[in-house]
N, C-alpha and C positions, 0 to 999 in steps of 0.2 A: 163718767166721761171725762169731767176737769182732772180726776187724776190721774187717766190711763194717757191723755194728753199731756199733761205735766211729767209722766214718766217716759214718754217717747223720745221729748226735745233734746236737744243737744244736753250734754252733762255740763257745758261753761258756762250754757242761758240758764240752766238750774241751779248751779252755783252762785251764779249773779243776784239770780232772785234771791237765795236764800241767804245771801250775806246784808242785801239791800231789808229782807224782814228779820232776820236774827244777828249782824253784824254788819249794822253799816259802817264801812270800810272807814270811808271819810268822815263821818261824824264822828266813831272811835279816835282816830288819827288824830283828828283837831283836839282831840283833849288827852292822847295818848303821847303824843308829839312834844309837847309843855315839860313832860315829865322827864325822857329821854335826856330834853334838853338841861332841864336844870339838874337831874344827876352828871351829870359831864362837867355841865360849869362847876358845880357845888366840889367833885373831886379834883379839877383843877385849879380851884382856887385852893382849898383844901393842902395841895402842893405845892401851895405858893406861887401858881400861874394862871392869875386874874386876868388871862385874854379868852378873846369869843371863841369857842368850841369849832375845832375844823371843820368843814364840811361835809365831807365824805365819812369822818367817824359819825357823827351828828345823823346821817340819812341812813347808815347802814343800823345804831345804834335803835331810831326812832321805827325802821322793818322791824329788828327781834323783838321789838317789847311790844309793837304791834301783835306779830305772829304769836307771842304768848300770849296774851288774851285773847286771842281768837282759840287757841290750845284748849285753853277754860273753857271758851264756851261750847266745843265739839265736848269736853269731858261732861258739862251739864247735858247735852242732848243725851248722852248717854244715861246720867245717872235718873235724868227725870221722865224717859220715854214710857213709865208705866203711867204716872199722872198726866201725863199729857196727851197720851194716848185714850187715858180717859175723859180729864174735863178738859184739854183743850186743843182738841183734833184737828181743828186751824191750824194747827203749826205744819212746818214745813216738811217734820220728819213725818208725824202723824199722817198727814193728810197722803204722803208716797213724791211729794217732789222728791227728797234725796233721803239717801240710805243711810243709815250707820255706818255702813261697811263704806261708802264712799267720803263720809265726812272721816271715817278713821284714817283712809290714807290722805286726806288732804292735811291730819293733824300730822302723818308719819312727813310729809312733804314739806311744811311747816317745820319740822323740826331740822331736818335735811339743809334748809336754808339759813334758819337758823347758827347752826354750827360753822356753813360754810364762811358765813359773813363773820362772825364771832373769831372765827383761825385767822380771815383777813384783818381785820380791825385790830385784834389782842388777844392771841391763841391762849394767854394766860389766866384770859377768862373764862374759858372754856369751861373749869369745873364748875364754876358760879350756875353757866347757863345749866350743866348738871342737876344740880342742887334743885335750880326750877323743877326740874323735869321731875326728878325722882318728890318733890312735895305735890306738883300735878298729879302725878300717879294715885298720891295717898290721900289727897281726895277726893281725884275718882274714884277710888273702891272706898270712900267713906272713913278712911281710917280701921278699913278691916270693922266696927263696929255701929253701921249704919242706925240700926232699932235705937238702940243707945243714948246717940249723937242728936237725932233728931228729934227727941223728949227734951232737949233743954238747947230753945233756936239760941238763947245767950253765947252758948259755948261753941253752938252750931258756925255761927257769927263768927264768931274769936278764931277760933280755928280755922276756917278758911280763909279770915284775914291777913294769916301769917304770910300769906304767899306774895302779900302786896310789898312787905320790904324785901323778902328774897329776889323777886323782881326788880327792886330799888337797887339793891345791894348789887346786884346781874351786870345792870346796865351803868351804873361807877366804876365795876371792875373791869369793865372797855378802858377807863382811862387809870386808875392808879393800880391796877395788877400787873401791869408793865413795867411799875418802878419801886414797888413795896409788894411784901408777900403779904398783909395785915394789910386793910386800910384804918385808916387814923379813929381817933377815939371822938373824936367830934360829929364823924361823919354819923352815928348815933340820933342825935336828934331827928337827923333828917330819913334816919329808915323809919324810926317814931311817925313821922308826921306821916308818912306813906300809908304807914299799917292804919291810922285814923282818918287819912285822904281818903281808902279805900271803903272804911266804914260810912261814910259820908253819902257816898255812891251807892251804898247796899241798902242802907237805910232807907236814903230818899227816895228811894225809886219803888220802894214797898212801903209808902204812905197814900193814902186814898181817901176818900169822901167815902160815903159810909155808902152811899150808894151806887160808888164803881165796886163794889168789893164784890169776889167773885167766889162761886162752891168748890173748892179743892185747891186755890191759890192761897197760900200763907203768905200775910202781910203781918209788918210790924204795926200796922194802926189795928188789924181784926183781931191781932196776940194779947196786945196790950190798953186799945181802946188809943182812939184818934189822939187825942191831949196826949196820953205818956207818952205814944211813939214822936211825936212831934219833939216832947221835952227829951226824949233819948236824942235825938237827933242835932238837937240845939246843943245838947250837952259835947257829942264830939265834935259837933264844929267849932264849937269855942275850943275845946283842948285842940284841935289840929291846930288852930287859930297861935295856940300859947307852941308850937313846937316850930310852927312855921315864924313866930316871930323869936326866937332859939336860932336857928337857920338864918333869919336873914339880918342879926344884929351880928352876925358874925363877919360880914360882908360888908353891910353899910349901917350904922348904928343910925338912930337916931329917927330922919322922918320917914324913914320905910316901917318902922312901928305903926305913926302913922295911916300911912297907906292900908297896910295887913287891917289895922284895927276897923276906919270907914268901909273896905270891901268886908269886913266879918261883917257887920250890923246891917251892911247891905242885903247880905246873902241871908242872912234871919228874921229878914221883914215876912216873907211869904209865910215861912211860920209860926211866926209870933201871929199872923192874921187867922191861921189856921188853927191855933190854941184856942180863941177867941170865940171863933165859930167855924166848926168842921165842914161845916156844908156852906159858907160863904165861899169857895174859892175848891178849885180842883186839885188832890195831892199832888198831879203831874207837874205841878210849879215849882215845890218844893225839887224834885227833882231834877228841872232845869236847872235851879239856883244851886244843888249839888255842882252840877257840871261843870256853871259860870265860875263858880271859886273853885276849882280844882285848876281849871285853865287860866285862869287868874293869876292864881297864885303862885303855882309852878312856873309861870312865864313871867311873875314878877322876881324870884329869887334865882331865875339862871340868868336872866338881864343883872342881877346884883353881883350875883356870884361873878360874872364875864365882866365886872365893872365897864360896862359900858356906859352906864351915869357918869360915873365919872370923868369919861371921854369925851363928853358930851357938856360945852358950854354952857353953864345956867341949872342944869338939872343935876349936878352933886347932890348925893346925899350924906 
């Protein structure tokens, strides 16, 4: 009954739902937003124009890298609909609220939008957003090599995190593929910090207590045992930690070190707690504190990048 109901209702109240359980819009936003923005600042300081990112590149900038990660996650409904069809038939697709076929053309419509805003803003980006596209493609089909790939989640990992500077990379070339055909050699660390931003977020979010752990969900705490995946995880955030502070001594030397360094140690209390004792505290924290430094910190080095500290009486850095 709940699902011949679910499949009756309007397709916009089905979509709402299913973005509010698989993509919530503005929760993504709030921390996809950060990023948008400090790629823009980081390339135009980068070109020697340390002002705050215009607005209208800024909003159409923060839609496309939106709409890419929503791309990913229509490309996982697809590649995971056997296992979730199995062990976890609560989901949206499983259960018959919305279709494959319907999440594929909202990802074809997504892309539509995509492109439109990307010719408005800096047609010159155009191929960047490309580039996105065609690495989404490869993996969703896994890399052609699926059996393979997923015998070894390290590479499994590495691999799909490439997508996270391409993305990085995307959303820059809104602002310096208008005035250079190459972006600059610096800008480097900061695709670095992306690709390890991203690990941060996959990590955390597949760490658990031993007794949220679920039969057919692969976590990096059931892979490796609570403690390793914890010390993997501390491990990239300290190296993001060392790229972001790469990045933001480029802009403002000195106490934004600082700064970066007290929000690391911040962001590593929950699982330094979690080393300790796995079943003192629930992995979902670890994961918020993902979030917290990703929004953090990308919204601390595109305020650096945009020298707005330094426009700002008292608070130079």
């Amino acid at each position: 009954m709940k699902k011949s109901a679910e499949n009756e209702s309007l397709f916009v109240n089905r979509l709402w739902q299913y973005q509010s359980e698989r993509f919530p819009v503005f929760v993504h936003g709030l921390s996809i937003a950060p990023l948008a923005f400090a790629s823009l600042a980081v390339s135009r300081a980068l070109r020697g124009e340390p002002t705050f990112v215009p607005l209208l590149p800024l909003l159409g900038s923060i839609v496309c890298v939106v709409l890419a990660f929503f791309i990913l996650r229509v490309c996982d409904e697809f590649k995971d609909n056997a296992d979730d069809t199995l062990y976890r038939p609560d989901r949206p697709v499983p259960r018959g609220l919305i279709s494959l076929r319907e999440l594929f053309w909202c990802a074809v419509i997504s892309c539509m939008i995509q492109a439109a805003l990307t010719f408005a803003i800096n047609p010159a980006a155009l191929p960047y957003l490309g580039l996105v596209w065609l690495y989404t493609y490869l993996m969703r089909r896994e890399f052609f090599i699926p059996d393979q790939i997923k015998k070894h989640p390290i590479a499994y990992m590495v691999s799909h995190m490439v997508i996270m500077p391409l993305i990085t990379l995307y959303a820059t070339s809104m602002d310096w593929a208008a005035h250079t055909r190459t972006p600059v050699p610096q800008l480097g660390a900061f695709l670095l910090l992306s690709f390890f931003g991203g690990m941060i977020i996959e990590v955390g979010r597949k760490i658990r207590i031993p007794a949220d752990e679920q039969n057919g969900v692969q976590t990096y705490s059931s892979l490796f045992g609570p403690r390793r995946a914890a010390l993997l995880w501390l491990g990239i955030l300290f190296t993001s930690a060392v790229f972001a502070s790469m990045v933001a001594n480029n802009h403002a030397p000195g106490s934004a070190m600082v700064i970066l360094l007290t929000l690391c140690l911040c962001t590593a209390s929950p699982a330094l707690i979690y080393i300790l004792n796995p079943h003192s505290t629930k992995g979902t924290i670890i994961e918020l504190f993902s979030g917290l430094w990703i929004l953090l910190m990308y919204t601390l080095i595109g305020f650096l990048a945009s020298g707005l500290f330094r426009q700002l009486p008292g608070l130079s850095l």
